[in-house]
C-alpha positions as a printed NumPy array, in Angstrom:
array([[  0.   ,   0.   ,   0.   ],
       [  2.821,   2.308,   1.13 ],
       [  4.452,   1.86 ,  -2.465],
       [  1.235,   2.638,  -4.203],
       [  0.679,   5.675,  -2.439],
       [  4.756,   6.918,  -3.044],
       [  3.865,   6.108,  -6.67 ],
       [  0.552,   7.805,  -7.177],
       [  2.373,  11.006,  -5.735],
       [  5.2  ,  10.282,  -7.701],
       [  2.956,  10.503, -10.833],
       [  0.681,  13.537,  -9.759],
       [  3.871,  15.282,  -8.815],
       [  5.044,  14.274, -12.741],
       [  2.249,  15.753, -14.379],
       [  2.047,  19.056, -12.384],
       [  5.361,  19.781, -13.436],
       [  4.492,  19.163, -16.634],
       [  1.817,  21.511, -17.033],
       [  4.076,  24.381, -15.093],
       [  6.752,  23.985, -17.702],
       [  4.386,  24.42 , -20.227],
       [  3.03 ,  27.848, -18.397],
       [  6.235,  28.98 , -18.387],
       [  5.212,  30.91 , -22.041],
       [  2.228,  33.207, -21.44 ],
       [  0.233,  34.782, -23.903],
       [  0.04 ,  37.978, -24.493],
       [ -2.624,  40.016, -23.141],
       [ -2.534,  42.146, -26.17 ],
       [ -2.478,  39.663, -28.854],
       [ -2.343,  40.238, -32.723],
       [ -5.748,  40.018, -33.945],
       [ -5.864,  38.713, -38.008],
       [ -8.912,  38.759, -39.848],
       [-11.088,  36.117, -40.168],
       [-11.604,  34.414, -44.044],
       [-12.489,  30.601, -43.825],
       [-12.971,  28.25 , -41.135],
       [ -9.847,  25.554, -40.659],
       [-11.995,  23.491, -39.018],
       [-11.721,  19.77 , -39.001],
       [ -8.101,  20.399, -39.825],
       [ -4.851,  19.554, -38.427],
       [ -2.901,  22.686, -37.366],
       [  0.418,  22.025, -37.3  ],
       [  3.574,  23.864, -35.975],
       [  6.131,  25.578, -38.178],
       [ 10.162,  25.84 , -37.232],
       [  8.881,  29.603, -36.733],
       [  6.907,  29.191, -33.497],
       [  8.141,  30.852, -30.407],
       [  5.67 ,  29.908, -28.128],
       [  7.9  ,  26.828, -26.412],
       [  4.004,  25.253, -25.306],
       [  3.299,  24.579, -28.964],
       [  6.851,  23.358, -30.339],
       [  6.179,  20.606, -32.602],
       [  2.332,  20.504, -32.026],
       [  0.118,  19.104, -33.749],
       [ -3.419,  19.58 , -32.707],
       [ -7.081,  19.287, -33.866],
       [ -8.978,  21.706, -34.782],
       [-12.705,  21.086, -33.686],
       [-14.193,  24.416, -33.498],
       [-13.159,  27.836, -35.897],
       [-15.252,  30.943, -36.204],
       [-15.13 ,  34.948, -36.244],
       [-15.419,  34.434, -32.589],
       [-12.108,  32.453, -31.736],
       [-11.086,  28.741, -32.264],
       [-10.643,  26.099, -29.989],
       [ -9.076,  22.326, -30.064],
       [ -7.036,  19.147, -29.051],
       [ -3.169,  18.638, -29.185],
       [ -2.845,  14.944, -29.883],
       [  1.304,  14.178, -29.205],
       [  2.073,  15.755, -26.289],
       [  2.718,  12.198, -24.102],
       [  2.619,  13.446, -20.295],
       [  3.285,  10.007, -18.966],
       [  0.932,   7.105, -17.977],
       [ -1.306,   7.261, -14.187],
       [ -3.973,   4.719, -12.889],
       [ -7.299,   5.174, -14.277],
       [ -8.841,   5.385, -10.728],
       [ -7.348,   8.788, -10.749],
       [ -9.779,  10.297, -13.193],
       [-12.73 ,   8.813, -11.689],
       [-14.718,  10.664,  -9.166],
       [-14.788,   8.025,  -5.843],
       [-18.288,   9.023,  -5.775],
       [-19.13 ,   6.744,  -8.521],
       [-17.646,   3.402,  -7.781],
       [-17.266,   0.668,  -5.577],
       [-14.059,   0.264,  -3.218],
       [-13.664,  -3.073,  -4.868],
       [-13.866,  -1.472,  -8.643],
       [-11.297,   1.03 ,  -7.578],
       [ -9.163,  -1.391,  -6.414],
       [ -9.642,  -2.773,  -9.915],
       [ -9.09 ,   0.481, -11.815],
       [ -5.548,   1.713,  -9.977],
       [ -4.418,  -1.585, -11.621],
       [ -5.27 ,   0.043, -15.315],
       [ -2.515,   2.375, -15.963],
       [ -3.786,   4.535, -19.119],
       [ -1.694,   7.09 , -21.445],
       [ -2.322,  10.755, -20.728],
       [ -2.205,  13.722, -23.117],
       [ -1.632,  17.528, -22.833],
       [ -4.212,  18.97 , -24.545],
       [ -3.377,  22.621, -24.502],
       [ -2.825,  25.367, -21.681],
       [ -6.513,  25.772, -21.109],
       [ -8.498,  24.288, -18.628],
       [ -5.998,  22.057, -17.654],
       [ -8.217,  19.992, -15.27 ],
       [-10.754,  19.237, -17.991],
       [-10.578,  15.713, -19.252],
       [-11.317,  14.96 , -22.651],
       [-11.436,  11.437, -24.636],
       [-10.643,  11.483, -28.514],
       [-11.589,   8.583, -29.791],
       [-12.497,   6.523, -33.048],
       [-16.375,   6.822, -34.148],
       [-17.787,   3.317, -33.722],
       [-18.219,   4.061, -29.885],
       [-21.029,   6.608, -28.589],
       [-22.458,   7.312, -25.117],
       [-24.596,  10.337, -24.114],
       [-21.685,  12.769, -24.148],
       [-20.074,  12.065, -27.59 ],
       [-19.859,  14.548, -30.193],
       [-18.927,  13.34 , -33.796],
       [-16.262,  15.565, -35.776],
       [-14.48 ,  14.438, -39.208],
       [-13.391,  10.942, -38.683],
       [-13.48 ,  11.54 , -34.822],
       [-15.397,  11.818, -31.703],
       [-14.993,  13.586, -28.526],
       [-16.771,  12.344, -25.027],
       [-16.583,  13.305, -21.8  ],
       [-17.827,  11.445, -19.102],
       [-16.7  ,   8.801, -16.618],
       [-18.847,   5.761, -18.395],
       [-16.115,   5.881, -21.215],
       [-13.298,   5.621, -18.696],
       [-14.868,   2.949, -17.128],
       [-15.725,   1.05 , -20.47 ],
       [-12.207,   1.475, -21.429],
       [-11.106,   0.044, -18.364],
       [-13.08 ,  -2.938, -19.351],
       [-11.842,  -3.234, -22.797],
       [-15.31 ,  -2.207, -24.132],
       [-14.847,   1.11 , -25.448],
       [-13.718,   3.029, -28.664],
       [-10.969,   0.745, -30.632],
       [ -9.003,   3.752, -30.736],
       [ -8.516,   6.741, -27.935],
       [ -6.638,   9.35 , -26.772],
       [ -7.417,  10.498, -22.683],
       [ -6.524,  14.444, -22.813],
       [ -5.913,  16.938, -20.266],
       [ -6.895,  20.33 , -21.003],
       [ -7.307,  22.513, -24.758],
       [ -6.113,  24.871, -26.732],
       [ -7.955,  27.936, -27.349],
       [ -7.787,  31.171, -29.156],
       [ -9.88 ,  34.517, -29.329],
       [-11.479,  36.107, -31.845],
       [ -9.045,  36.708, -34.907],
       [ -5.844,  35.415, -32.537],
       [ -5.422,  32.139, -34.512],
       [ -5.887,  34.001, -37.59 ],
       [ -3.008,  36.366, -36.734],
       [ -0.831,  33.47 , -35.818],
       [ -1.587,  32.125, -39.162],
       [ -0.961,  34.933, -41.363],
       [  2.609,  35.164, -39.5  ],
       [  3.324,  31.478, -40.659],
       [  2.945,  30.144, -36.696],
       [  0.931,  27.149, -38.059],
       [ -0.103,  25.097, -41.18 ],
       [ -2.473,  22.978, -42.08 ],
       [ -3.209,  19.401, -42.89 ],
       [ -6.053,  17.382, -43.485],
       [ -7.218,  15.115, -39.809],
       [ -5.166,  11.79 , -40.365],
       [ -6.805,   9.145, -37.552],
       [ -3.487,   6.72 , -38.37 ],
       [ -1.451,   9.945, -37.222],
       [ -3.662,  10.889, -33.707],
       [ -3.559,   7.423, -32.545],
       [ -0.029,   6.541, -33.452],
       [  1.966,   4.723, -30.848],
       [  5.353,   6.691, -31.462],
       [  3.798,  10.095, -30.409],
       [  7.392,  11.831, -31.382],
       [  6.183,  11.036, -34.958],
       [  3.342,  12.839, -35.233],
       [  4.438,  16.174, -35.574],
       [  6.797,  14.875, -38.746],
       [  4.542,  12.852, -39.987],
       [  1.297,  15.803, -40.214],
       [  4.199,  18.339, -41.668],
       [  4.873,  15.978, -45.065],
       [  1.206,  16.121, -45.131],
       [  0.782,  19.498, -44.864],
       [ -0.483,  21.906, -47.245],
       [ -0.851,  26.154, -47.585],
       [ -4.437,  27.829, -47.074],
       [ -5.48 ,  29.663, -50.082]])
């Protein structure tokens, strides 16, 4: 028990220090705002060698949501480490004996982006659905414990990503970022989000990548 606990702190300690190295680079209150043209939606933004915001150095993230009103999505190969599954399930909602069960799971864990860093997301393939699930382009996004749990049981999605936190942007900031060559596009590859080799990714996306006209 004593070696369990060392470990779980061991972990949590881990990922906290993995999210203040990655708040080490704030953004700028005063942003440059671009102008809005198209939606990049459904897209994979990727990182260019010109991005000096260390958080987003080789990322490669998802873009679920892009509007005149801001932009908002998933990083999919920042690797933070591996914890129990028991400790993303509220206690509330289990059994001692299936918790017991669950700090024996050990699941993958994703940075997701500097916002909300608490928030857990699950990308995952489309053949699974619960009440939460949203359906994007060749993806799906749910967010509540049943899917954990599921997974846990080797009954849910074939493929999934567990994700801590987003990345967001305000109106016209992504655009900005854009227009200065921060990012580029490519289109969602599921191969490339659920790769094993997560240091691939980001390679991988750029030969796929292509300029917004």
């Amino acid at each position: 028990m004593k070696k369990r606990i060392l470990l779980l702190l061991f972990i949590t300690l881990q990922i906290t220090l993995f999210h203040h190295v990655f708040a080490l680079t704030k953004t700028p209150e005063n942003y440059l705002k671009g102008k809005f043209y198209s939606s990049v939606k459904n897209n994979f933004l990727i990182a260019t060698e010109k991005m000096n915001d260390n958080r987003f150095e080789k990322t490669v993230i998802c873009i679920l949501e892009h509007d005149e009103d801001g932009a908002w999505g998933l990083t999919v190969n920042k690797f933070m480490g591996s914890i129990p599954l028991a400790m993303l399930i509220d206690p509330s909602l289990s059994t001692s004996e299936e918790r017991e069960k669950l700090y024996g799971v050990n699941i993958p864990i994703f940075w997701g982006g500097p916002v909300e860093v608490k928030k857990i997301f699950i990308l995952h393939s489309t053949e699974y659905k619960s009440a939460t699930t949203k359906n994007y382009a060749g993806i799906s996004i749910s967010q509540d414990y049943n899917i954990l749990l599921d997974i846990a049981k080797k009954r849910g999605p074939e493929k999934s990503l567990v994700i801590l936190g987003y990345a967001g942007w305000g109106s016209g900031q992504l655009d900005a970022e854009m227009e200065r060559d921060d990012w580029i596009l490519s289109d969602i590859d599921v191969d490339i989000i659920f790769k094993k080799d997560s240091k691939k990714k980001w390679k991988e996306a750029l030969k796929r990548s292509f300029i917004k006209i």
